[in-house]
TORGU-965867 format. One record per residue (C-alpha): residue number from 1; x, z, y. Coordinates in Angstrom, 3 decimals. Last residue first. Layout:
<nodes>
node resi=NUM	east=X	up=Z	north=Y
...
</nodes>
This chain:
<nodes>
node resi=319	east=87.858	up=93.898	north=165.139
node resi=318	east=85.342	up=93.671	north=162.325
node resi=317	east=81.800	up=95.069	north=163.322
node resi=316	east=80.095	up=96.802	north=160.569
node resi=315	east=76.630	up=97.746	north=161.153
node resi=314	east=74.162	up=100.615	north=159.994
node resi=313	east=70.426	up=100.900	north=161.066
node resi=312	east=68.274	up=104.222	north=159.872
node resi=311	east=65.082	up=103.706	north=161.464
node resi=310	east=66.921	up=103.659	north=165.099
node resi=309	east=70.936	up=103.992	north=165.323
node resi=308	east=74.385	up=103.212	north=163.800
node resi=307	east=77.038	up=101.093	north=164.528
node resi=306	east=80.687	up=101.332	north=162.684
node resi=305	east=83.751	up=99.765	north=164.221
node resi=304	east=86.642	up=97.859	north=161.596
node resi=303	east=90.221	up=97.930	north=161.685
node resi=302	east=90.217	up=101.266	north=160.230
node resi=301	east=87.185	up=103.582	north=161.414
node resi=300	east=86.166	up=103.170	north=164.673
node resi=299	east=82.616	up=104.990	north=165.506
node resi=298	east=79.810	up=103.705	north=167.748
node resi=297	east=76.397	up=105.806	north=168.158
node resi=296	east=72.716	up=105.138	north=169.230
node resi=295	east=71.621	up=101.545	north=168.687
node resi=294	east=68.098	up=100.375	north=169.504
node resi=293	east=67.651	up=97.742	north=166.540
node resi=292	east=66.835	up=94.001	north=168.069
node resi=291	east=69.988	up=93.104	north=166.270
node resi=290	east=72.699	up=90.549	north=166.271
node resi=289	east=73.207	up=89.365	north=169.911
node resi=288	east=76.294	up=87.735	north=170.611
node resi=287	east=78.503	up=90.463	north=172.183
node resi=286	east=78.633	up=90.492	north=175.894
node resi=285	east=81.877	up=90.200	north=177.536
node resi=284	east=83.168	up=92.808	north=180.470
node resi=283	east=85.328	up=92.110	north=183.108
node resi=282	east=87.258	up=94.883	north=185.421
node resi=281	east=86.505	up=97.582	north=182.467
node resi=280	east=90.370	up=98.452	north=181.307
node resi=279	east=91.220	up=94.832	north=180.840
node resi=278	east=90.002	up=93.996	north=177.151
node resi=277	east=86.064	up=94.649	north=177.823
node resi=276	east=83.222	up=94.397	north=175.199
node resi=275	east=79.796	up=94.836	north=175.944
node resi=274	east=77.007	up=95.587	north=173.051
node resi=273	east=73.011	up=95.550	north=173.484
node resi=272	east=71.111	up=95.873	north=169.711
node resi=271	east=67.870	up=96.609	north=171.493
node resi=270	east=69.690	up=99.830	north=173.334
node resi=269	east=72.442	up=100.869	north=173.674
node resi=268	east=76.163	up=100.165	north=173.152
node resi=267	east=79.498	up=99.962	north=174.932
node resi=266	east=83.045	up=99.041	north=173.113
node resi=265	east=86.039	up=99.704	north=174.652
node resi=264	east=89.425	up=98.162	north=175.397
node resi=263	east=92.063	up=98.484	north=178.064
node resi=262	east=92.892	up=102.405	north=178.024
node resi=261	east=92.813	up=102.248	north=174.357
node resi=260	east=90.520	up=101.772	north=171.518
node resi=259	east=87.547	up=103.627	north=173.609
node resi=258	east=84.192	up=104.038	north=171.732
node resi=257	east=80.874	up=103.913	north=173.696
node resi=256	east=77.853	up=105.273	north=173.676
node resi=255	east=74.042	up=105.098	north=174.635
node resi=254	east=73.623	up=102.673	north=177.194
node resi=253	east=69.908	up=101.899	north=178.324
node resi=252	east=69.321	up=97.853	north=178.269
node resi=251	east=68.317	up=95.516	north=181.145
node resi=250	east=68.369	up=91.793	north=181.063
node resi=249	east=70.343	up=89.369	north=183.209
node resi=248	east=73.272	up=91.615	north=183.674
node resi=247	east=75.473	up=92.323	north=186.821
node resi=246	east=72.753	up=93.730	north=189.279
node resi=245	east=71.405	up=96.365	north=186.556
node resi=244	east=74.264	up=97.248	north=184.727
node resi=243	east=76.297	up=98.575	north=187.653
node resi=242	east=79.821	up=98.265	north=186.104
node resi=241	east=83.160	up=99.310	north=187.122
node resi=240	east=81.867	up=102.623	north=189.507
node resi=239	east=84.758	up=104.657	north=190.592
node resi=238	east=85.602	up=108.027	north=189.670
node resi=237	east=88.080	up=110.834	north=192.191
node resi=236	east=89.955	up=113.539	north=190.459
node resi=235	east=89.021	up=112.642	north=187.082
node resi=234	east=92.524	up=112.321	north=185.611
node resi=233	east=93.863	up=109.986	north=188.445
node resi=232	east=92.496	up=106.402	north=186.823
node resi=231	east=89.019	up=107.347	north=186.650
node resi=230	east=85.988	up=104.856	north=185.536
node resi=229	east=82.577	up=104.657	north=186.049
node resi=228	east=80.260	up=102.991	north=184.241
node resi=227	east=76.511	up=102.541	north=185.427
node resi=226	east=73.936	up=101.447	north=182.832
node resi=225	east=71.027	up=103.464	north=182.798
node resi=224	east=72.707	up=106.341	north=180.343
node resi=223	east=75.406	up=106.206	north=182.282
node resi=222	east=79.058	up=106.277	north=180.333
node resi=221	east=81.638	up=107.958	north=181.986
node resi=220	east=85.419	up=106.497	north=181.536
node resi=219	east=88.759	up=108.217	north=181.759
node resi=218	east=92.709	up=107.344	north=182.813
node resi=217	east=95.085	up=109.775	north=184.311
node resi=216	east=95.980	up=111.959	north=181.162
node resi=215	east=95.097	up=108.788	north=178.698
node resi=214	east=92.388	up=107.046	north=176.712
node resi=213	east=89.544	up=109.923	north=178.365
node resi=212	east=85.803	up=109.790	north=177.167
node resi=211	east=82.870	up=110.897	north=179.248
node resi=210	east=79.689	up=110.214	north=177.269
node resi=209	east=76.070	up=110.708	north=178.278
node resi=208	east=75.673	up=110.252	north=182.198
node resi=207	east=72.316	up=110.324	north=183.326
node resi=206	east=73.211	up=107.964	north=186.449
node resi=205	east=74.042	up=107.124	north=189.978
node resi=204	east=76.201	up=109.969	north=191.198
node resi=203	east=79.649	up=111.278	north=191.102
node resi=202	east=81.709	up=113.506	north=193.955
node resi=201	east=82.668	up=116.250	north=191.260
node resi=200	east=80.183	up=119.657	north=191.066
node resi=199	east=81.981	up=122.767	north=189.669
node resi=198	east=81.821	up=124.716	north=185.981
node resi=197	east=83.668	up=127.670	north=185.977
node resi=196	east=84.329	up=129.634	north=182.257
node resi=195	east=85.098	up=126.182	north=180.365
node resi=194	east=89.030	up=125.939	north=179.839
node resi=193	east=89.487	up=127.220	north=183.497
node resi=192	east=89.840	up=123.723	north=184.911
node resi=191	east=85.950	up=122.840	north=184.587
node resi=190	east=84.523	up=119.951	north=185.953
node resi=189	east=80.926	up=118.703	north=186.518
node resi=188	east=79.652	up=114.845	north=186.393
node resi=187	east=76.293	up=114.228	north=188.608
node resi=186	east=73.338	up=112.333	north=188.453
node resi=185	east=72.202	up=113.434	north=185.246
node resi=184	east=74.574	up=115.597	north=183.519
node resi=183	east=78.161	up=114.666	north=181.983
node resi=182	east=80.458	up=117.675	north=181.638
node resi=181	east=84.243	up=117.279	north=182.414
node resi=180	east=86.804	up=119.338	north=181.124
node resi=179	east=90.497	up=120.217	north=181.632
node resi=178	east=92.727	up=122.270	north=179.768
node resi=177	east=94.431	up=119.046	north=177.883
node resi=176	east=91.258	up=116.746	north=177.590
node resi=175	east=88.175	up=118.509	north=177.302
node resi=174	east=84.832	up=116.781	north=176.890
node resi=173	east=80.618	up=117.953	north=177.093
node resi=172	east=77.623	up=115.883	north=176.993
node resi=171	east=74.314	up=115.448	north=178.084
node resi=170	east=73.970	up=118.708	north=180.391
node resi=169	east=70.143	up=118.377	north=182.070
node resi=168	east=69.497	up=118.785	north=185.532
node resi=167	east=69.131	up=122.217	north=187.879
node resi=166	east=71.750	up=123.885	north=186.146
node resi=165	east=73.170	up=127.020	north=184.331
node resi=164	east=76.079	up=128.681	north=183.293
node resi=163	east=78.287	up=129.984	north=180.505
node resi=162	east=75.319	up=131.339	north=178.068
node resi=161	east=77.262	up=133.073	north=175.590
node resi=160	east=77.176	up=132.601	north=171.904
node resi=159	east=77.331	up=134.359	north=168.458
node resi=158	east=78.336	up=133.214	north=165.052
node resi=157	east=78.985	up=129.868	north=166.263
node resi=156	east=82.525	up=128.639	north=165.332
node resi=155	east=83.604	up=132.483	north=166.907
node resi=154	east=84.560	up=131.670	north=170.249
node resi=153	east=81.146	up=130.543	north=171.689
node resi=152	east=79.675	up=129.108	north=174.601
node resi=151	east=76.774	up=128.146	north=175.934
node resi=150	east=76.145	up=125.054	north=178.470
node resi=149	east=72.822	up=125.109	north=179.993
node resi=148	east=70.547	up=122.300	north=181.475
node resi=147	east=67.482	up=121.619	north=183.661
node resi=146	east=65.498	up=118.662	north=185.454
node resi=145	east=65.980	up=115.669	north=183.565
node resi=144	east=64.599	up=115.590	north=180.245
node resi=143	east=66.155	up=118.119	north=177.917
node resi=142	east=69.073	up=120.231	north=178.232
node resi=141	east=71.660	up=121.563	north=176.714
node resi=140	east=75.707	up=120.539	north=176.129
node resi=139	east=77.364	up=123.335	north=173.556
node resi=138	east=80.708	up=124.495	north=173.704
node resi=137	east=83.415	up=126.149	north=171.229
node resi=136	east=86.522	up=127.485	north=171.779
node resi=135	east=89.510	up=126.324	north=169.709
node resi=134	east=91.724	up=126.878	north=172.561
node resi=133	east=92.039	up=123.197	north=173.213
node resi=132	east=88.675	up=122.896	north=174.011
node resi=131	east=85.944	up=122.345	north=171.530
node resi=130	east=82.459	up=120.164	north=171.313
node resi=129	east=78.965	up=120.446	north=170.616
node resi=128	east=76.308	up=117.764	north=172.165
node resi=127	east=72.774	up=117.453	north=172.756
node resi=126	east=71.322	up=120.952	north=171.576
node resi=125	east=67.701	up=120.732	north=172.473
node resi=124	east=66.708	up=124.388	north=173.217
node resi=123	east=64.267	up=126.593	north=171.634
node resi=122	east=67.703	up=128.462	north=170.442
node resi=121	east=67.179	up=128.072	north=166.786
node resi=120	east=69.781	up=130.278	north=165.470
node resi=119	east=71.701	up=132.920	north=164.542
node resi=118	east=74.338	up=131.268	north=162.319
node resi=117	east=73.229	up=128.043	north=160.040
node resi=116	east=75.147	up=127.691	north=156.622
node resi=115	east=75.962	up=124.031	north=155.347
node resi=114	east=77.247	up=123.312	north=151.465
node resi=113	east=78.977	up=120.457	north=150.254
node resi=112	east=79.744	up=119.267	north=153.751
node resi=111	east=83.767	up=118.892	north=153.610
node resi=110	east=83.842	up=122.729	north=152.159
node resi=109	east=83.827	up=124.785	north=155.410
node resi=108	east=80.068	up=123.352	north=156.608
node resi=107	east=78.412	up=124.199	north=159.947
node resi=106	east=75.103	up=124.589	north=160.846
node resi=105	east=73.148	up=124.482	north=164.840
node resi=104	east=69.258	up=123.998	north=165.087
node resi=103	east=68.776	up=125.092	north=168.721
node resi=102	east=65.398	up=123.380	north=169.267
node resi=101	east=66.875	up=119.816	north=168.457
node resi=100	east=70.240	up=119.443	north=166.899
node resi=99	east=73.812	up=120.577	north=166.176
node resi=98	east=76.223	up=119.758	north=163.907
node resi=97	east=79.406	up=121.536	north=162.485
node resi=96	east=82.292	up=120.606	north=160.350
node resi=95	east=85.126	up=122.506	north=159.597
node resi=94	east=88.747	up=121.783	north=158.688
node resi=93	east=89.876	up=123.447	north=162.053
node resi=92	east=87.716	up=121.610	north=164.019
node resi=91	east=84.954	up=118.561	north=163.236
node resi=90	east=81.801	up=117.102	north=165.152
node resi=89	east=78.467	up=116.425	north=164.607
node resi=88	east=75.659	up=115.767	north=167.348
node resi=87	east=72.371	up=114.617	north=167.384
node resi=86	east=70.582	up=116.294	north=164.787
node resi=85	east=66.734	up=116.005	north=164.078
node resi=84	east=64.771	up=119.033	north=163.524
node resi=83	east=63.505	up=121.309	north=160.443
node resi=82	east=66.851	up=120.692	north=158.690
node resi=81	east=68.585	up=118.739	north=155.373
node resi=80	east=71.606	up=120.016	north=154.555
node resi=79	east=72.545	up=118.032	north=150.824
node resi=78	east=74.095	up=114.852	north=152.053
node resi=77	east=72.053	up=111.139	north=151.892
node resi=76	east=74.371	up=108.796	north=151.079
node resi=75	east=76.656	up=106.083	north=152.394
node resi=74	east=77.784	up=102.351	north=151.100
node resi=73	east=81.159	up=100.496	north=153.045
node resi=72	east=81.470	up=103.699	north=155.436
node resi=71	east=85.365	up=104.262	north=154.526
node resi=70	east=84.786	up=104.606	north=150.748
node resi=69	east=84.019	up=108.075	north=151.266
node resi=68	east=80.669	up=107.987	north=152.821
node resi=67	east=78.457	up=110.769	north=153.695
node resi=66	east=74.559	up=110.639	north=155.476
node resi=65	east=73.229	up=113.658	north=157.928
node resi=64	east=69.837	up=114.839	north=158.032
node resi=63	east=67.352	up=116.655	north=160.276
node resi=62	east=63.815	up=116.331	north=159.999
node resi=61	east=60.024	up=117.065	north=162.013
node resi=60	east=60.606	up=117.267	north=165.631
node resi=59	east=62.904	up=115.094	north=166.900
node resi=58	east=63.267	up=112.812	north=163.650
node resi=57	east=66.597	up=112.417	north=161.891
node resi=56	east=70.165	up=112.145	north=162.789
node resi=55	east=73.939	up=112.785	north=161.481
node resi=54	east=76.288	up=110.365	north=160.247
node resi=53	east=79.485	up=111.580	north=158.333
node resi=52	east=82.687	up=110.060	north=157.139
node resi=51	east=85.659	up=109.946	north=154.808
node resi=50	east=87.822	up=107.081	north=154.298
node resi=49	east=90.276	up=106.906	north=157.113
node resi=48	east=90.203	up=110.515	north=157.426
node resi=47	east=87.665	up=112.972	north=159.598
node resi=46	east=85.180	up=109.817	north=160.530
node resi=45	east=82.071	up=111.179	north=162.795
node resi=44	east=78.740	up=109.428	north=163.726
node resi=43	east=76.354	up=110.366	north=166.089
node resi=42	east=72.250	up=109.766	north=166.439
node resi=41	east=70.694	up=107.664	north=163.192
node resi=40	east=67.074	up=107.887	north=163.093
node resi=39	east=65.151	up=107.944	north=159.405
node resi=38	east=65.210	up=104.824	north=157.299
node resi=37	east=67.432	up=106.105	north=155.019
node resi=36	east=69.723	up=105.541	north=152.107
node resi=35	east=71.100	up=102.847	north=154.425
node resi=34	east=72.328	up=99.519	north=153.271
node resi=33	east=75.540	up=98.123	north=155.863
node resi=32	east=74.372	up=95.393	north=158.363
node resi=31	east=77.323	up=92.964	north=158.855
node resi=30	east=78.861	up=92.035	north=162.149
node resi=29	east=81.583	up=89.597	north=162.517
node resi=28	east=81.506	up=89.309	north=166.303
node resi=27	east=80.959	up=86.180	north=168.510
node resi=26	east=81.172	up=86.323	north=172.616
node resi=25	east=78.754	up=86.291	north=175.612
node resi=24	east=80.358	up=85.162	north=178.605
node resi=23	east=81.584	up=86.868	north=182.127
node resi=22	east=79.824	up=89.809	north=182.549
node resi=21	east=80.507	up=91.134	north=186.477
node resi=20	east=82.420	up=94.254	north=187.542
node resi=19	east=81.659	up=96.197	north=189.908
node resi=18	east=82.792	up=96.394	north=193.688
node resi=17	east=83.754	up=92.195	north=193.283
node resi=16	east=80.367	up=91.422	north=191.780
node resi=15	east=78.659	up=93.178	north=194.764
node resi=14	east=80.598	up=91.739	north=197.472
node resi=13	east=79.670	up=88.375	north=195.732
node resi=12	east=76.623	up=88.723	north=195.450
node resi=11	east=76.436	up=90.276	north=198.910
node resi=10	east=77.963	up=87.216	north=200.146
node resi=9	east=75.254	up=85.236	north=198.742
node resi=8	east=72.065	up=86.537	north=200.164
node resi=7	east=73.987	up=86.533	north=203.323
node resi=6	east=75.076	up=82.467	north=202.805
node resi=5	east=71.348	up=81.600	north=201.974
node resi=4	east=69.679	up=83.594	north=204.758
node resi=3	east=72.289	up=81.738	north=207.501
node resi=2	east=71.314	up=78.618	north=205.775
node resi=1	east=67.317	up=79.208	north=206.147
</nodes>
């Protein structure tokens, strides 16, 4: 009976030491901001200090995206409103664009007064649209698990090119100085040739939905189920800092994350689950629970972080 005892607990503590462990659940100032809908929230963007856009919707039926200019203190419903819910919106070059279910893909050149939409739907789901360095446009696809695209397009849209695909879903595209990383499930991929080759990195263990780098050497990949992994030689080799499911009591799906520097991030999903680290991921602290809201997306705007997500939730948290 001892000699069970003392294994069970050395591979607790094995465990804790290969990932990291949540050490104590911590206050936040968190205030829930009116919304002008109640409608799904899915990514939010800030192009100033004071200006910034929320897209979302429902999968099959509406796409929207909210504006504020007062720095997200009170938002409003914009003019584009689409057959599909959006999930992505990003900015280049003075232009917006956001992407969505089945292909849906606009883009506004007058700070979202007006949107156009170029040559699509796709009959895809359009998870994520991002640039390289060159300007060049990419779009993650896939839904499910099983199979995924990326297309491409140096135009802002106009016309694309399927760049490869892959036996599981592509969640999310990032470059960082000529090099990208692509975050599918079970795997992350790499490109080195601004986007034309994609190859296979030694990762597994998750759906992974955001890859953010602080740094050249230093990165994080955000699993969907609850892994984090973390680079420290530009995503060369990754190593798992959190295994959600043996180091927390309850279980939660991550979402995203926002990175304030190569120490501190923020980690959401769902039922209103935030972490917190300060030392670059090797302990994380669990915000005091202050919704039972899925949330979807994490912004920093100021000296403040914005949370959005299901039926049109908005929350401040004051750092």
């Amino acid at each position: 009976m001892k000699n069970k005892f003392f294994i069970l607990l050395l591979i607790a503590l094995v465990a804790c030491f290969q990932t990291a462990c949540v050490k104590q659940v911590i206050e936040a100032s968190i205030s829930e901001i009116a919304s002008p809908t109640n409608q799904d929230l899915n990514d939010i963007l800030f192009t100033s200090d004071s200006v910034g856009y929320i897209c979302g919707g429902t999968k099959f039926s509406k796409g929207i995206v909210l504006k504020t200019t007062d720095a997200g203190t009170s938002w409003i419903l914009d003019t584009l409103t689409a057959p599909k819910a959006l999930y992505s919106i990003v900015s280049d070059h003075n232009k917006l664009f956001t992407t969505g279910n089945e292909g849906y893909f606009y883009s506004s050149d007058n700070a979202a007064q007006s949107w156009t939409q170029p040559g699509f739907p796709y009959w895809q789901r359009f998870n994520q649209i991002t640039f390289n360095d060159a300007g060049e446009c990419f779009i993650a696809v896939g839904d499910g698990f099983d199979r995924g695209e990326i297309l491409f397009s140096n135009n802002d849209g106009a016309g694309w090119l399927r760049i490869d695909t892959f036996n599981r879903t592509i969640k999310t595209i990032v470059f960082h100085h000529g090099v990208g990383f692509a975050g599918a499930y079970g795997i992350i991929y790499k490109t080195t040739d601004n986007g034309r080759t994609w190859l296979p990195t030694y990762t597994s263990g998750d759906l992974f939905s955001k890859i953010a780098f602080t740094s050249d050497q230093i990165g994080y990949a955000i699993g969907y189920f609850g892994v984090i992994l973390k680079t420290t030689d530009g995503g060369n080799t990754w190593k798992k800092i959190l295994n959600e499911n043996f180091s927390f009591n309850e279980k939660s799906n991550f979402r995203d994350a926002v990175f304030l520097n190569d120490e501190t991030a923020y980690v959401v999903g769902d039922k209103g689950y935030v972490i917190q680290t300060n030392d670059g991921g090797k302990k994380w602290n669990r915000i005091e629970k202050f919704t039972d809201s899925d949330i979807y997306a994490i912004e920093k705007v100021g000296n403040k972080l914005i949370l959005v997500g299901a039926e049109g939730k908005i929350f401040t948290l004051d750092l």
